[in-house]
Backbone as JSON, one array per atom type, in Angstrom:
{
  "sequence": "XXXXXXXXXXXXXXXXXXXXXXXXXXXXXXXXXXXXXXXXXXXXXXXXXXXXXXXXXXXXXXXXXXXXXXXXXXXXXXXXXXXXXXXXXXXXXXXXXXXXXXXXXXXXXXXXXXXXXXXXXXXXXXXXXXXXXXXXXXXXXXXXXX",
  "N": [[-57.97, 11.38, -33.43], [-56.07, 12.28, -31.67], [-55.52, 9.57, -30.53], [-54.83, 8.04, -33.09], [-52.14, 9.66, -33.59], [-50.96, 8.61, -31.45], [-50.17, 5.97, -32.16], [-48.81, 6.27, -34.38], [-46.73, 7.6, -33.4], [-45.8, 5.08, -31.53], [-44.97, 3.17, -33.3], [-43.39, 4.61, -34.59], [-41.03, 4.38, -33.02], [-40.69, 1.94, -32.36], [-39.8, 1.02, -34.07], [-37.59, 2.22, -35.0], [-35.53, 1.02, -32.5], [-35.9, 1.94, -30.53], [-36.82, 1.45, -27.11], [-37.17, 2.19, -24.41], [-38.6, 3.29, -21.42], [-40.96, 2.59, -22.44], [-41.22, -0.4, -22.63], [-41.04, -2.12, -20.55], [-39.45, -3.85, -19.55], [-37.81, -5.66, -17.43], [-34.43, -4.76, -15.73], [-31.2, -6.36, -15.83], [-29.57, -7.73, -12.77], [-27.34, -6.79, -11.16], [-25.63, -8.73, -9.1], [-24.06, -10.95, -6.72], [-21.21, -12.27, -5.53], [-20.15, -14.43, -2.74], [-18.04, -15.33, -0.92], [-15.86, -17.65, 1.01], [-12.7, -17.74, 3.73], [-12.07, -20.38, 4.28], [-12.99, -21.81, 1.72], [-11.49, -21.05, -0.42], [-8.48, -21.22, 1.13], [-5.17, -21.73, 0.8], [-2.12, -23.43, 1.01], [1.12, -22.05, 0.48], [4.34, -21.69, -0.52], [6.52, -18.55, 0.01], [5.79, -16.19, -2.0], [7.33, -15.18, -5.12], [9.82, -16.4, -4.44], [10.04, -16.18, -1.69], [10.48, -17.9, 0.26], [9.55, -19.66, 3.32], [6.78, -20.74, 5.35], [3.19, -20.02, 3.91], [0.15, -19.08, 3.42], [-2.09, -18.27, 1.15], [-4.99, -17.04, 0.07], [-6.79, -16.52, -2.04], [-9.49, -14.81, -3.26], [-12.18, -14.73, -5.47], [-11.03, -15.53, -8.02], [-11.65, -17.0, -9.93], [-13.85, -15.83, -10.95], [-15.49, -14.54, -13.86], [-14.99, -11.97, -15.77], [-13.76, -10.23, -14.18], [-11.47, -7.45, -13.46], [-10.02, -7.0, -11.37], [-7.86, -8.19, -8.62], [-7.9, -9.63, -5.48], [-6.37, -10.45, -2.63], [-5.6, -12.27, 0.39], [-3.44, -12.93, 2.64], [-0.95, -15.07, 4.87], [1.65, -14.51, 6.24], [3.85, -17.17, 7.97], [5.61, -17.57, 10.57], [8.71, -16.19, 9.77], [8.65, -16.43, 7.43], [8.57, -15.13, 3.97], [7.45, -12.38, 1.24], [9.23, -12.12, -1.65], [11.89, -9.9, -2.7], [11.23, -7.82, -5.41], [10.21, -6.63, -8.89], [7.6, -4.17, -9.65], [4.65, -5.0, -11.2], [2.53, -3.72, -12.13], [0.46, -1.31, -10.19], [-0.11, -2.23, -7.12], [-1.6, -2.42, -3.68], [-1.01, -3.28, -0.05], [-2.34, -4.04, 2.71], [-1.72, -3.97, 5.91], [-3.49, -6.19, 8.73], [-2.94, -8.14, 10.88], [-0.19, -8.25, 13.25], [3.38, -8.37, 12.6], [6.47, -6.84, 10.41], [8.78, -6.57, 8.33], [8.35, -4.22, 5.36], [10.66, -3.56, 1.88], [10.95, -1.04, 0.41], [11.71, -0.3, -2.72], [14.48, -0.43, -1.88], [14.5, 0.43, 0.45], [14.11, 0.15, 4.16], [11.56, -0.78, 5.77], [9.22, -0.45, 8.66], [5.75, -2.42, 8.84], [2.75, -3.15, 10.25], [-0.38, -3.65, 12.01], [-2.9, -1.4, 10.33], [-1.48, -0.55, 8.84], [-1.21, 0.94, 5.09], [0.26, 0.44, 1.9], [0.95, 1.38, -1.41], [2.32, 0.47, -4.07], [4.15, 1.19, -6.46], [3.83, 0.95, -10.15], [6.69, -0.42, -11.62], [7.81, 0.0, -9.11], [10.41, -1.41, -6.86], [9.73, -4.09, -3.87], [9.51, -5.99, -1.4], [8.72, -8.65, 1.36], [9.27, -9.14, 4.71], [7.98, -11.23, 7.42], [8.24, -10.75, 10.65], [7.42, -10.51, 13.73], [5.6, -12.32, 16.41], [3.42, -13.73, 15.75], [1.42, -14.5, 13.4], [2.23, -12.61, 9.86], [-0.68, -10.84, 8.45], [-2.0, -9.59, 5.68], [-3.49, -7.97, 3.53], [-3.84, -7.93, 0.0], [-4.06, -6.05, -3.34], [-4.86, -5.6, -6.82], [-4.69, -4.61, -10.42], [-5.94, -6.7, -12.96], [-5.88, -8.5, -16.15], [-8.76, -9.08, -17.34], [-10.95, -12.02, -17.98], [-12.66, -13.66, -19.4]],
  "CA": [[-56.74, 11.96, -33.92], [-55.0, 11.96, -30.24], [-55.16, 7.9, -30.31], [-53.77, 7.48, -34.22], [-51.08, 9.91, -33.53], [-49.84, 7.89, -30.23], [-50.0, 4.5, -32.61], [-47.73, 6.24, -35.19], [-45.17, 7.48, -32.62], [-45.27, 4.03, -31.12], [-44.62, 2.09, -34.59], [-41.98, 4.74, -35.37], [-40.04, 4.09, -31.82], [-40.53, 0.21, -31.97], [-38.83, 0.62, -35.42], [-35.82, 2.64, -34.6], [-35.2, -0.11, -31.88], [-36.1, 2.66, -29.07], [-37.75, 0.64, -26.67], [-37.14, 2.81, -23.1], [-39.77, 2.86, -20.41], [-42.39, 1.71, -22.3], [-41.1, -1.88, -22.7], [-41.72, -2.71, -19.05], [-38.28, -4.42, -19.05], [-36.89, -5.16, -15.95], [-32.91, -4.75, -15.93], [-30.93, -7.5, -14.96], [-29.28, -7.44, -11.67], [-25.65, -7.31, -10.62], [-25.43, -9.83, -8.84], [-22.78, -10.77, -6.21], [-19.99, -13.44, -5.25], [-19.35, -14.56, -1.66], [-16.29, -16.29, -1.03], [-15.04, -17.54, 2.74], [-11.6, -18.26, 3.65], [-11.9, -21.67, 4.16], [-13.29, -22.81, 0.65], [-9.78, -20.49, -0.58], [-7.03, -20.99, 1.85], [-4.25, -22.83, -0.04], [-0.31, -23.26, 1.41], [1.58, -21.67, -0.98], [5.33, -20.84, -0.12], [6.73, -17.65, 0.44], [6.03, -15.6, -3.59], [8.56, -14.41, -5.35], [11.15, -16.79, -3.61], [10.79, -15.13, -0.32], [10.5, -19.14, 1.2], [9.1, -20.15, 4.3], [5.52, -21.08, 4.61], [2.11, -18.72, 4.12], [-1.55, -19.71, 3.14], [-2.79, -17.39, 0.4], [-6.28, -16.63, 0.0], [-7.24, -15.6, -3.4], [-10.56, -14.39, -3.47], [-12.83, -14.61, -6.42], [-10.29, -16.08, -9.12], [-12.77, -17.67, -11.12], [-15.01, -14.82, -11.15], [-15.09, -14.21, -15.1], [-14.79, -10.84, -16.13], [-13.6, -9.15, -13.2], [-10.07, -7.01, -13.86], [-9.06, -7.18, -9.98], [-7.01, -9.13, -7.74], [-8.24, -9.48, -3.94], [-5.94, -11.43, -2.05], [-5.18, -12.21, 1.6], [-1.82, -13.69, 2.83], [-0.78, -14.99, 6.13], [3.19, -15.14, 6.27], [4.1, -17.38, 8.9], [7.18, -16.98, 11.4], [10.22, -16.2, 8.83], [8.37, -16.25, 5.65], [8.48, -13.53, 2.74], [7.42, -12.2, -0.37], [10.64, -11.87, -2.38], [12.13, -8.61, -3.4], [10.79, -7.89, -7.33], [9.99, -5.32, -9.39], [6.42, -4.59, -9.26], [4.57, -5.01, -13.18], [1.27, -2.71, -11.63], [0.47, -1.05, -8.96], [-0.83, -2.77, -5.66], [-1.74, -2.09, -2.86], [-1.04, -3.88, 0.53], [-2.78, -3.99, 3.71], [-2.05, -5.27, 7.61], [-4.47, -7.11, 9.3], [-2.09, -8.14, 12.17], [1.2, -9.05, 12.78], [4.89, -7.36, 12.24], [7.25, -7.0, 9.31], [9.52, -5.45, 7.43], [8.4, -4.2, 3.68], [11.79, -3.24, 1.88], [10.35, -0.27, -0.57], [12.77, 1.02, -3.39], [15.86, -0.57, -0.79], [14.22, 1.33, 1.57], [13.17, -0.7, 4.96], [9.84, 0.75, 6.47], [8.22, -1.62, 9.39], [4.65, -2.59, 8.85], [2.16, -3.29, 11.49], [-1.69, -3.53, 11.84], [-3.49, -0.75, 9.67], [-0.5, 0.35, 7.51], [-1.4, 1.0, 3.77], [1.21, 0.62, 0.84], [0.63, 1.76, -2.58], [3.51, 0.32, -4.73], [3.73, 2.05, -7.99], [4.55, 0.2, -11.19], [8.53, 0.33, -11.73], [8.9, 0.23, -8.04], [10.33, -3.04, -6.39], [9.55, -4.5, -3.11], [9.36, -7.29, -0.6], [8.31, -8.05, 2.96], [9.29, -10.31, 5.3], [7.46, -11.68, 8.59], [9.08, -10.12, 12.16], [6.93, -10.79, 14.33], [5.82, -13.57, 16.76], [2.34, -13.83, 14.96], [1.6, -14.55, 11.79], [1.91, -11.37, 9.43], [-1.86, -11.21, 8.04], [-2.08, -8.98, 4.88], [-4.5, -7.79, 2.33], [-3.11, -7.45, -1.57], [-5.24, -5.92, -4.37], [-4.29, -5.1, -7.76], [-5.28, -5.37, -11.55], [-5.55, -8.06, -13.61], [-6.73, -8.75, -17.1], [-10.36, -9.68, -17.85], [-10.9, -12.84, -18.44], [-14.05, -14.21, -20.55]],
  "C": [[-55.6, 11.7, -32.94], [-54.86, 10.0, -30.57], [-54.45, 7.75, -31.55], [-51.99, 7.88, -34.28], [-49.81, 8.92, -32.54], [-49.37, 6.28, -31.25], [-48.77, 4.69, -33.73], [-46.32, 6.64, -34.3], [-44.76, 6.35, -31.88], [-44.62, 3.23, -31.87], [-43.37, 3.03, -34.5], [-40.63, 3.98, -34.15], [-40.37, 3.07, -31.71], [-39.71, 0.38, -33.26], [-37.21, 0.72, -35.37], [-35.27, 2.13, -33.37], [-35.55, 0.73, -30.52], [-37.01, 1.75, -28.38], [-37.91, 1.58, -25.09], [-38.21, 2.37, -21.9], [-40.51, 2.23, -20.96], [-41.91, 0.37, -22.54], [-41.62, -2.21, -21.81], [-40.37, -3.45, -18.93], [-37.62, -4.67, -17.93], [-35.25, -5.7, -16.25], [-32.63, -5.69, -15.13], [-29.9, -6.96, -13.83], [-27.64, -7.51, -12.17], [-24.7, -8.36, -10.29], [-24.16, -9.65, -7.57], [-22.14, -11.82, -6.46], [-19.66, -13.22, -3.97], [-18.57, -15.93, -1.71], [-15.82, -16.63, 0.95], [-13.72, -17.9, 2.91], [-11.39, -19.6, 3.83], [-12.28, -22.44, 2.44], [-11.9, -21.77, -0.58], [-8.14, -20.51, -0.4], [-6.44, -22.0, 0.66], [-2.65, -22.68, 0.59], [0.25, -23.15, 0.33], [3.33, -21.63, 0.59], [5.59, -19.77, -0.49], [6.93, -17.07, -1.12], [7.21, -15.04, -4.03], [10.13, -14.55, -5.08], [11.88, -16.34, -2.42], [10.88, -16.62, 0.63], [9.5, -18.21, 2.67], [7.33, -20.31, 4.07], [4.28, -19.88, 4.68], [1.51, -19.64, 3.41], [-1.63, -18.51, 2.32], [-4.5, -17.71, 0.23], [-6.88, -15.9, -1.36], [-8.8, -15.66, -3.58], [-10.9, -14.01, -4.68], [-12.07, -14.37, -8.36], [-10.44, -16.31, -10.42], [-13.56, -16.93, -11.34], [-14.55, -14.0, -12.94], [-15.77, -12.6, -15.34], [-14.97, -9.49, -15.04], [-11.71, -9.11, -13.34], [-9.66, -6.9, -12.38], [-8.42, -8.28, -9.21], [-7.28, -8.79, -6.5], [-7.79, -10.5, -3.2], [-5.57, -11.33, -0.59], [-4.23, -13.38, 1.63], [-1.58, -13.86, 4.0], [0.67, -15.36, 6.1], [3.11, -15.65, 7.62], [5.48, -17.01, 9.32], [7.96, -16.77, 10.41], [9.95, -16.41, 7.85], [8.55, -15.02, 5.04], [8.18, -14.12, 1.82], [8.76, -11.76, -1.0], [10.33, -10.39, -3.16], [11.76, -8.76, -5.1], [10.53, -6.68, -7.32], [8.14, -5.26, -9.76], [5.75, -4.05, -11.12], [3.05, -3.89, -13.12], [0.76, -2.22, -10.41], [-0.34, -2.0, -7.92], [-0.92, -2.17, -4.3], [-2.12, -3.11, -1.62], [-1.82, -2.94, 1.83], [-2.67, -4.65, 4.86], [-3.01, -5.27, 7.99], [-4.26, -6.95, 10.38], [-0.62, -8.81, 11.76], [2.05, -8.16, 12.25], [5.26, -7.61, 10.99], [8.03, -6.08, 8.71], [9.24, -5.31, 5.54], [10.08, -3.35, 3.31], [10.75, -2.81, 0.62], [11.26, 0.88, -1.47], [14.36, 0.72, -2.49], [15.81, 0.16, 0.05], [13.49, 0.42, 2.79], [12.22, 0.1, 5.64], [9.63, -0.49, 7.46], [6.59, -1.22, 9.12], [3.94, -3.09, 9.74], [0.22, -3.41, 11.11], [-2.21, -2.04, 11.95], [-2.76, 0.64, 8.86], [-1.33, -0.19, 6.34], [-0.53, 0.6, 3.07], [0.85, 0.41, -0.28], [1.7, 1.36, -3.64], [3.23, 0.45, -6.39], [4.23, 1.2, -9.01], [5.98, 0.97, -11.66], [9.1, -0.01, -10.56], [9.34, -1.37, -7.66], [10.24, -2.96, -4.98], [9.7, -5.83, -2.25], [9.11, -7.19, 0.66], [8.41, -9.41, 3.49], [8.47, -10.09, 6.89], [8.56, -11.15, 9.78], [8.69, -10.62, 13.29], [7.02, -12.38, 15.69], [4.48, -14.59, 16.17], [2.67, -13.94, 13.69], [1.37, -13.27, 11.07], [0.63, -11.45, 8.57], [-2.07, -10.05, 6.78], [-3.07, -8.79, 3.93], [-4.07, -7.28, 0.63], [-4.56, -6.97, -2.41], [-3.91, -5.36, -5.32], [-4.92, -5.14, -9.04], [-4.91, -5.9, -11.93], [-6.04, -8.08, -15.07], [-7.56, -9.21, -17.17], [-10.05, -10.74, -18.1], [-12.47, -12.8, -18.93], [-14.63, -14.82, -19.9]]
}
């Protein structure tokens, strides 16, 4: 009786697609993506029409169906990102290296292990001060890609 009953609650739960523990399934992994700055760097000039020269670093570009943006930036001497209006929030990070971010027409100096949170609406820009290169960390979202 015990063994027919277990064969009808197995038929009914293979029917109604329940499959749970007892499949034995093993779940597929996560997975990662490493990335180094050398198979990344690229000379870009200064975004946004801030001129002079910087290397961007866009980390994991091609990575399909990931909604973030993880970028590193190295302004050199007298480069910038050009003042704009910002379309989602981001968030910057120093590394090393001086500068001035201009936040809202507001100048702030930046330095190694300032934050900035720039809210959508607000505008910004940041130029290089220093005698180093200003070394930065950007994140933000992005749309999914496929």
């Amino acid at each position: 009786m015990r063994r027919s009953l277990l064969v009808v609650l197995g038929a009914f739960l293979l029917g109604t697609g329940f499959t749970g523990a007892a499949s034995h399934q093993t779940p597929e992994k996560g997975g990662y993506v490493i990335e180094h700055d050398t198979s990344v760097a690229a000379p870009q000039p200064g975004p946004h029409n801030g001129g002079g020269e910087t290397i961007a670093y866009s980390f994991f570009s091609r990575v399909p169906k990931l909604g973030l943006a993880f970028r590193k930036r190295a302004l050199r001497p007298g480069a910038a990102i050009g003042y704009h209006e910002q379309k989602e929030d981001e968030i910057y990070y120093v590394l090393s290296g001086r500068g001035v971010m201009t936040l809202d027409g507001k100048d702030v100096v930046v330095e190694p292990g300032t934050a900035v949170l720039t809210r959508t609406g607000s505008s910004h820009g940041l130029k290089q001060t220093g005698r180093e290169d200003l070394v930065i960390m950007i994140t933000y979202m992005v749309p999914v890609k496929p």
